[in-house]
C-alpha positions in Angstrom: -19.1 -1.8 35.2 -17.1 -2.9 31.6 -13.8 -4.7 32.8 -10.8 -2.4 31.6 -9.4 -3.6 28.0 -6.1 -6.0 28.3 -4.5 -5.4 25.3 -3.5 -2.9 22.8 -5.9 -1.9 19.6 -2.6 -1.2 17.5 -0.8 -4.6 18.9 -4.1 -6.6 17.6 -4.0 -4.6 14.4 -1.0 -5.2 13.7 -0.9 -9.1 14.8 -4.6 -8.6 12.5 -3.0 -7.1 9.6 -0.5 -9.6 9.3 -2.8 -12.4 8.6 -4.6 -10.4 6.5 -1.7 -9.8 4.7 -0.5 -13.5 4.5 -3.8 -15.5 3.7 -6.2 -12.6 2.3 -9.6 -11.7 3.6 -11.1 -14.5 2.4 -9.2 -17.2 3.7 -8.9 -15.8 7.4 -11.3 -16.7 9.7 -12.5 -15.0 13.0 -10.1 -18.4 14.9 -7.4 -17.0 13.2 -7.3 -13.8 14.3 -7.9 -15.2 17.3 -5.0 -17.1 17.5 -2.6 -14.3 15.9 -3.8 -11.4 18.0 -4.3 -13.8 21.2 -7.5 -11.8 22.0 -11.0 -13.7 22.5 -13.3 -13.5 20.0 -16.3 -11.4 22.2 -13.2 -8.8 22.7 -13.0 -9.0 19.0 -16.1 -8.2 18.2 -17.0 -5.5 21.1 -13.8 -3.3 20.0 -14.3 -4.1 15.8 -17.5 -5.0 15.2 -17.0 -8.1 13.5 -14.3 -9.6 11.2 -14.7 -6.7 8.5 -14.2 -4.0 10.8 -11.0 -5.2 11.7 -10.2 -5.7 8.2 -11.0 -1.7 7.8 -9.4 -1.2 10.7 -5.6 -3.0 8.8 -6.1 -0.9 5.7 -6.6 2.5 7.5 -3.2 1.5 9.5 -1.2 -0.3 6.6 -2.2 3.0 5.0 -0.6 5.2 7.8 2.3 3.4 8.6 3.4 1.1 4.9 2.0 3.4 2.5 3.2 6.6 3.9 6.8 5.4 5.1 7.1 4.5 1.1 5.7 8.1 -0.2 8.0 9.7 2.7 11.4 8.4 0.1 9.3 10.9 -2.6 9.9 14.2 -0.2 13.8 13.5 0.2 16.5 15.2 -1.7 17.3 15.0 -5.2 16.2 15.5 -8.5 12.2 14.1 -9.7 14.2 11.2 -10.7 16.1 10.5 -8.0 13.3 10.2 -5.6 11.4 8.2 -8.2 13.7 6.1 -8.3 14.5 5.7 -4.8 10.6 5.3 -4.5 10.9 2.7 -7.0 13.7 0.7 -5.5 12.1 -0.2 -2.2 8.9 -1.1 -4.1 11.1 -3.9 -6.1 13.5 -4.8 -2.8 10.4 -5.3 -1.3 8.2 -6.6 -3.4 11.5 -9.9 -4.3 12.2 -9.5 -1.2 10.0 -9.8 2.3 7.4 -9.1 0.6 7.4 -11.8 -2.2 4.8 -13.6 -1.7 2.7 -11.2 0.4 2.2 -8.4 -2.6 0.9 -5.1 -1.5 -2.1 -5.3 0.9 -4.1 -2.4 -1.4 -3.5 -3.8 -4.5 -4.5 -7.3 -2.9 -7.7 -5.9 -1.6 -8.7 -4.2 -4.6 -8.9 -7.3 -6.4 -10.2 -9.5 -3.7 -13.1 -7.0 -2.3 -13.1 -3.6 -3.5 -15.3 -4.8 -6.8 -18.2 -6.0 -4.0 -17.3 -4.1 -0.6 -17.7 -0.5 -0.9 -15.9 0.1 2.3 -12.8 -2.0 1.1 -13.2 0.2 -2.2 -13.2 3.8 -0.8 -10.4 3.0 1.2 -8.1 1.6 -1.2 -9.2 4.7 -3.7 -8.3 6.9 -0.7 -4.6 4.9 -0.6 -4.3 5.2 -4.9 -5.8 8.3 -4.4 -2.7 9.7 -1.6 0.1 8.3 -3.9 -1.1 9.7 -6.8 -1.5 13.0 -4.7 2.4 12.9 -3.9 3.2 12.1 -7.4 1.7 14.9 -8.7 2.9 17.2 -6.3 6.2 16.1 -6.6 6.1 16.1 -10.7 4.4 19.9 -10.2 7.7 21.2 -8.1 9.7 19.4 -10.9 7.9 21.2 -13.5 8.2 25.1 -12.4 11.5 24.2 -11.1 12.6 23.6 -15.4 12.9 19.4 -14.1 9.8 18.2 -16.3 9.2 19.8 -19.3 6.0 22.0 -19.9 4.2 19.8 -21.8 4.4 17.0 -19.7 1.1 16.8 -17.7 1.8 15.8 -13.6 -1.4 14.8 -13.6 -1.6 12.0 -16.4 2.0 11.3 -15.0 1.2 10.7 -11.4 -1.5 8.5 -12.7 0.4 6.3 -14.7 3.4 6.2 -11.7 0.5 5.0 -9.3 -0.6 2.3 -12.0 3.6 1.7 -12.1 3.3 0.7 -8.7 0.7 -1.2 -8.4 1.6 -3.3 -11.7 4.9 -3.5 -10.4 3.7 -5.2 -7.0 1.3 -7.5 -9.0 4.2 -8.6 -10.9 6.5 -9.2 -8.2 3.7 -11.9 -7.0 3.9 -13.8 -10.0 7.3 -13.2 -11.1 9.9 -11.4 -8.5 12.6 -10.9 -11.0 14.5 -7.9 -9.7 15.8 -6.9 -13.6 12.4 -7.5 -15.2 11.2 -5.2 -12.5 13.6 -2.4 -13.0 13.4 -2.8 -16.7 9.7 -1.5 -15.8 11.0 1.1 -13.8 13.5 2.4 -16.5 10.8 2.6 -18.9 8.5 4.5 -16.8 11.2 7.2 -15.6 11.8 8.0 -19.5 8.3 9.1 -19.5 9.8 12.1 -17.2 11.8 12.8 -20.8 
């Protein structure tokens, strides 16, 4: 008979997704995920498989909790630009913030992985792929409701607010300067013009 688990998957994914997070996929090794999650490394592997699968296992849940915390400021009230903006906002008090030197776990694993791991890559198109879903939707309600002119596509525009985001996160990394930032965001709100 298995012995009953001791811990908590989410607790482990989160401890998980933290290192992740902080070092990269790369740079963490099996002992440290050990040490952060406080879990042996036979429990490890039984419940994730192996270090990757726990890697999976941090995007799907950055992807439900970060990710869609952020796209939940796009369904508040206000105008399109309102809620882009307030989008936009906690991207940049983030990203010079807390979040400084972490940058945005998607954007870090597309460059680190998603151009060799398939896995890593489907799920951080599925991530680009739910914000520019919002976007659009958002930008389509704007557009019968006389808020984004006719001509403007929500498609194209959704596409170049999820590039906005992601640049702006990649920026933040190297240089966290809050007006640089918004001077990015300004810009790309005048494409609702």
């Amino acid at each position: 008979m298995a012995r009953p688990r001791e811990f908590e998957e989410e607790e482990v994914v989160k401890a998980a997704l933290a290192v992740f997070w902080r070092q990269g996929y790369q740079a963490t090794s099996i002992q440290d995920l050990v040490e952060a999650t406080g879990i042996n490394r036979g429990s490890l592997y039984d419940t994730f498989g192996d270090k990757h699968g726990l890697f999976l296992e941090v995007v799907a849940y950055y992807r439900r909790q970060v990710t869609a915390r952020r796209l939940a400021l796009l369904e508040g009230p206000g105008s399109v630009r309102e809620r882009l903006a307030r989008f936009f906002d906690e991207v940049i008090e983030f990203s010079v913030g807390e979040g400084r030197l972490l940058g945005c776990l998607m954007t870090n694993a597309a460059v680190e992985l998603a151009p060799h791991d398939r896995d890593t890559a489907l799920a951080v198109a599925a991530n680009m792929g739910a914000m520019e879903k919002t976007f659009r939707r958002l930008l389509t309600a704007a557009r019968k409701e006389g808020d984004l002119a006719p001509e403007k596509s929500p498609r194209d525009l959704a596409r170049f607010l999820t590039a906005t985001a992601n640049g702006l996160r990649v920026m933040a990394k190297v240089s966290p300067e809050r007006a640089a930032l918004k001077s990015v965001v300004r810009i790309a709100l005048q494409s609702l013009d």
